[in-house]
C-alpha positions in Angstrom: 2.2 16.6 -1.5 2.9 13.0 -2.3 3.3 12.1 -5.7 4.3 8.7 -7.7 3.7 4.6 -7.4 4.0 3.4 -3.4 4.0 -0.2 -2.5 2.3 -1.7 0.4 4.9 -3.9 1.1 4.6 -7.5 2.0 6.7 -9.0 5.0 8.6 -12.3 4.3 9.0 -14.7 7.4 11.5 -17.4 8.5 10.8 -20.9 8.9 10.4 -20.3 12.1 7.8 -17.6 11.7 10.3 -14.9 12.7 10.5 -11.7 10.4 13.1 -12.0 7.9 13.7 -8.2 7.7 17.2 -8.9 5.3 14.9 -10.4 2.7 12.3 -7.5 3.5 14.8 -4.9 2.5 15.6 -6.6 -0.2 12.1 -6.4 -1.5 12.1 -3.1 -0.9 15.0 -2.1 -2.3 13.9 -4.2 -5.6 10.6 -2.3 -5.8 12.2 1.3 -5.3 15.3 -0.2 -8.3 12.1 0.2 -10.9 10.9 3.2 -10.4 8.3 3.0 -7.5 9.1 6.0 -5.1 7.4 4.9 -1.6 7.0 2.2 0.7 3.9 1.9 2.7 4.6 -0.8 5.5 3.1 -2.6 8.2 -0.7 -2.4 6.2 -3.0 -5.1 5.4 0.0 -6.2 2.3 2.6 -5.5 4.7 1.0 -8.1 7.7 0.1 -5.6 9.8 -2.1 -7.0 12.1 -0.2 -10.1 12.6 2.6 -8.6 13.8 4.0 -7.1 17.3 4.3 -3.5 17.8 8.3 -4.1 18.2 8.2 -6.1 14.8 6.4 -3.5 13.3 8.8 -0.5 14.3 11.4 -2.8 13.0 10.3 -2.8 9.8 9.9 1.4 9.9 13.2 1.4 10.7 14.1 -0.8 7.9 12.3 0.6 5.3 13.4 4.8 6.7 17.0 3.5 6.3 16.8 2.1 2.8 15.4 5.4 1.5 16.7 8.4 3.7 19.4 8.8 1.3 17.7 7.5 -2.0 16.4 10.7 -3.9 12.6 11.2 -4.0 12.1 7.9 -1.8 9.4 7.8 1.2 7.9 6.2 3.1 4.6 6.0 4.7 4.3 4.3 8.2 1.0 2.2 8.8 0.5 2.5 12.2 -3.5 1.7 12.6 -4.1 -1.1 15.4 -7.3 -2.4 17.2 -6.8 -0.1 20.4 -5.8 3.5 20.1 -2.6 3.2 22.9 -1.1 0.6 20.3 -1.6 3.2 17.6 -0.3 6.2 19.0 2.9 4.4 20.2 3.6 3.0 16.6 2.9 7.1 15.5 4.9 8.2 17.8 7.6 5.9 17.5 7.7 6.7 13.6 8.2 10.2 14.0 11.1 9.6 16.1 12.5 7.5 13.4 11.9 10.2 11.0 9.4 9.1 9.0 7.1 12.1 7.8 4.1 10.4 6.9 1.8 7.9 8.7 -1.8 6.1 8.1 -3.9 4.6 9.8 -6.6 2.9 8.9 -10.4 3.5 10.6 -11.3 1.6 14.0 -11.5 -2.5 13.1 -13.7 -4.9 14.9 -16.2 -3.5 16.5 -19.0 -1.1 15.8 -17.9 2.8 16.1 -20.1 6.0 16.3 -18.4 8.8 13.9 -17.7 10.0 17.1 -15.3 7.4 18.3 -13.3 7.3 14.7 -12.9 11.2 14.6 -11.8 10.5 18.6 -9.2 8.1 17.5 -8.0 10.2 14.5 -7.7 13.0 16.6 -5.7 11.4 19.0 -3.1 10.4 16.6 -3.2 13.9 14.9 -2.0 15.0 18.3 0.8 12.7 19.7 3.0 13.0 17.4 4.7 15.3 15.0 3.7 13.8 11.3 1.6 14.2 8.3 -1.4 12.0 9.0 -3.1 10.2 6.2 -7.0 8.6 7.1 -7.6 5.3 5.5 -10.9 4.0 4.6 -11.0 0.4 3.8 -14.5 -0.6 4.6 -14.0 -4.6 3.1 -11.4 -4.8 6.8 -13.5 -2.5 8.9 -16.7 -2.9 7.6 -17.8 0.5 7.2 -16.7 2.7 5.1 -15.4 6.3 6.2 -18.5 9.2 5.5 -17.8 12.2 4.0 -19.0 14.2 7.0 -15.9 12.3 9.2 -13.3 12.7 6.3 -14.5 16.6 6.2 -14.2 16.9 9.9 -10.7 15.3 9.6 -9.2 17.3 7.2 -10.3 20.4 8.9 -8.6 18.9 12.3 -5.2 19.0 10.2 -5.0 15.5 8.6 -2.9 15.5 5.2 -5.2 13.0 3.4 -6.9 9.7 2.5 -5.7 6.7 1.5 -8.8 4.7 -0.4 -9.1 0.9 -0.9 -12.7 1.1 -1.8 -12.4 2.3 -5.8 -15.1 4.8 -4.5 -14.9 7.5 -7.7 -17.5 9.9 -6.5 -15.5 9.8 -3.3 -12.6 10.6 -5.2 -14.2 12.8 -7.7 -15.1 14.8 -4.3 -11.9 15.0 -2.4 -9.5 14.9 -6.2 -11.7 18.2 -6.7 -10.9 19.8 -3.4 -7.5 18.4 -4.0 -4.6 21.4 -2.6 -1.5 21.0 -0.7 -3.2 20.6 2.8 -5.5 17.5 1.8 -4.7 14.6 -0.8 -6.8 11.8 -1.9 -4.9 8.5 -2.6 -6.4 5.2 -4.2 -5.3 2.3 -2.7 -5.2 0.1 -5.9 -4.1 0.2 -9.5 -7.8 -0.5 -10.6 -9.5 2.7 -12.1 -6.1 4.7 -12.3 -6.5 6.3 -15.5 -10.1 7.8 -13.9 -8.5 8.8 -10.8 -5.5 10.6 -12.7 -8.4 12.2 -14.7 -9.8 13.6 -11.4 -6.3 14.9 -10.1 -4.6 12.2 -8.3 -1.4 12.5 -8.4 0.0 8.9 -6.0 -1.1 5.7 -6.5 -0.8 2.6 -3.4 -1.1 -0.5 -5.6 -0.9 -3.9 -4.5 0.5 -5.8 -8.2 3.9 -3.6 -7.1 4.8 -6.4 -4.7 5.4 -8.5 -7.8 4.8 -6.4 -11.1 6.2 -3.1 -10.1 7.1 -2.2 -13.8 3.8 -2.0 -15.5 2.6 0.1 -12.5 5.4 2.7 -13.0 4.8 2.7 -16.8 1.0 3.4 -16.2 2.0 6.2 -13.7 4.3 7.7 -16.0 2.1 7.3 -19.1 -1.0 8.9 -17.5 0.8 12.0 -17.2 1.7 12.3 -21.0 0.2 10.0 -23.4 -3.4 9.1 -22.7 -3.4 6.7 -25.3 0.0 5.2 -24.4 -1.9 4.8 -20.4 -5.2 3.2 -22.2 -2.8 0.5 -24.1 -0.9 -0.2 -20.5 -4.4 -0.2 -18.6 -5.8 -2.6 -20.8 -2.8 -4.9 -20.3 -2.7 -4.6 -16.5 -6.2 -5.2 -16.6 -6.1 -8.3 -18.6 -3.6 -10.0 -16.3 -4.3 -9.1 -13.4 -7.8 -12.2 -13.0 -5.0 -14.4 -13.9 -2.8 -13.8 -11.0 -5.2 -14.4 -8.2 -4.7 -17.3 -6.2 -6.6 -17.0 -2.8 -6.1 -14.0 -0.9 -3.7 -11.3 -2.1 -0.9 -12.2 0.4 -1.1 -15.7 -0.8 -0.8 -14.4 -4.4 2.0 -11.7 -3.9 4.3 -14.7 -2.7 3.7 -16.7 -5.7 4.0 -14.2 -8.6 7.4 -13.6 -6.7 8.2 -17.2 -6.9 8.0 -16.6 -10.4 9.7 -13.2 -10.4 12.5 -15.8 -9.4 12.3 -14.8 -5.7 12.6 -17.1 -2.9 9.2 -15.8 -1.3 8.2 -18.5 0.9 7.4 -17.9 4.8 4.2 -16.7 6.0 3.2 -16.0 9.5 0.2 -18.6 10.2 -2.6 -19.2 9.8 -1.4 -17.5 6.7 0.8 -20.1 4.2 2.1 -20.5 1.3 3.3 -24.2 -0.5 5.7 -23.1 -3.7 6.0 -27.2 -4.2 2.5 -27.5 -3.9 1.8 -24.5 -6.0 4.3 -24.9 -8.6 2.0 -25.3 -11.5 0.3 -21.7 -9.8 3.9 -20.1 -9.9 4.5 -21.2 -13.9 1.0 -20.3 -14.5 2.1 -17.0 -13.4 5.2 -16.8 -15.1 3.5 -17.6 -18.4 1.3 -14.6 -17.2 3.6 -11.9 -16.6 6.1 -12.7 -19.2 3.5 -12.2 -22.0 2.3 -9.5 -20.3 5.7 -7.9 -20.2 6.4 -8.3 -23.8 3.0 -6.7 -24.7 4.6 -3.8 -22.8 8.0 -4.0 -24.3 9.4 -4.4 -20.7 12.3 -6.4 -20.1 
């Protein structure tokens, strides 16, 4: 069973569109410094899809070596691609590394029968020797996994689903199923304190690229103090709208900049402009430190 905060971890680039995998692993090693316990890499935060399978085993690599000897650390390898061969080598390849979890998310681009998605699951549940998680994020695939497929999965073996779709009956009907040989997982920090309610016990949230600290303390808090959760969930929620600047890559790099990270480099067509955006990075700043004090953090 996986339990606490994960981070889909976002990939820096050089200025020559190389990986920077140093200042990855520095990321990393900041996020897992306060408090969050896995790293999920290589997903739609983590530039998956724009980079090259070698890249992305890379980054496994990174991320397995920074944890294997840190206490409770994990992490989950996203190894979901447009063709299944890709997929199954990037499965394969973290097992070898030994990783114990991978997800992949559903079949992207084209149109699939349920059919061809429980094919392609099922040939990743059998090339390699890992947990498999499903992932259902119907905004990138445009259609979202059914509960007859995710059934049919976890009878084939897979572990679990990771869900970016904030889908509460779909979590109110795998959280109450929930047992050690199938575990739902949201894919955002939105609705926690519902999804806690229902059982979940792991959260994959995307503010832990930048705010990792309120994340943890609403993890921790939903455990113990409901109210204590409700006073941090109101907070989160409140400054979250104000940290949107584009698309969420975009918006990770600049409430780093103002973490007082040097975040810039993107992998085109995606970019980021910290001179341009300077008044965006204070703006967040301003954001984060009120936020921050509201919770007492440091």
């Amino acid at each position: 069973m996986i339990n606490g905060v994960i981070i889909p971890a976002i990939v820096f680039f050089n200025a020559d569109g190389g990986v920077d995998y140093e200042k990855c692993r520095a990321h990393m090693k900041w996020a897992v410094s306060k408090g969050v316990r896995g790293l999920f890499v290589t997903g739609t935060y983590g530039s998956g899809y724009l980079l090259t399978l070698e890249e992305r085993v890379k980054i496994y690599e990174t991320a397995y070596d920074l944890t294997k000897n840190v206490r409770n650390a994990f992490v989950i390898a996203h190894t979901g691609c447009i063709d299944t061969a890709s997929a199954v080598f990037l499965t394969r390849r973290a097992s070898e590394i030994g990783i114990k979890a991978a997800s992949a998310i559903s079949p992207l681009i084209y149109k699939y029968s349920e059919d061809d998605i429980k094919r392609y699951y099922m040939t990743l549940l059998e090339s390699a020797d890992i947990d498999l998680y499903a992932y259902n994020n119907p905004d990138l695939t445009g259609r979202a996994l059914s509960v007859n497929i995710i059934e049919q999965l976890r009878a084939a073996g897979v572990k679990g689903l990771k869900d970016s779709s904030v889908d509460t009956e779909l979590a109110k009907r795998f959280c109450e199923t929930d047992s050690s040989d199938f575990q739902y997982i949201p894919g955002t920090v939105s609705k926690w304190i519902e999804f806690r309610r229902l059982g979940a016990c792991a959260m994959i949230a995307g503010m832990c690229n930048y705010a990792p600290e309120p994340v943890v303390a609403l993890y921790d808090a939903s455990f113990k103090d409901t109210v204590e959760a409700h006073r941090i969930y109101d907070i989160i929620s409140g400054l979250s709208p104000g940290l949107k600047f584009g698309n969420s890559l975009v918006s990770s790099h600049i409430c780093l900049a103002a973490r007082g990270f040097d975040s810039a480099g993107m992998r085109a067509p995606l970019h980021v402009d910290l001179e341009r955006d300077k008044g965006k990075v204070r703006k967040a700043k301003e954001l984060m430190d009120d936020a921050f004090a509201r919770l007492r953090l440091s």
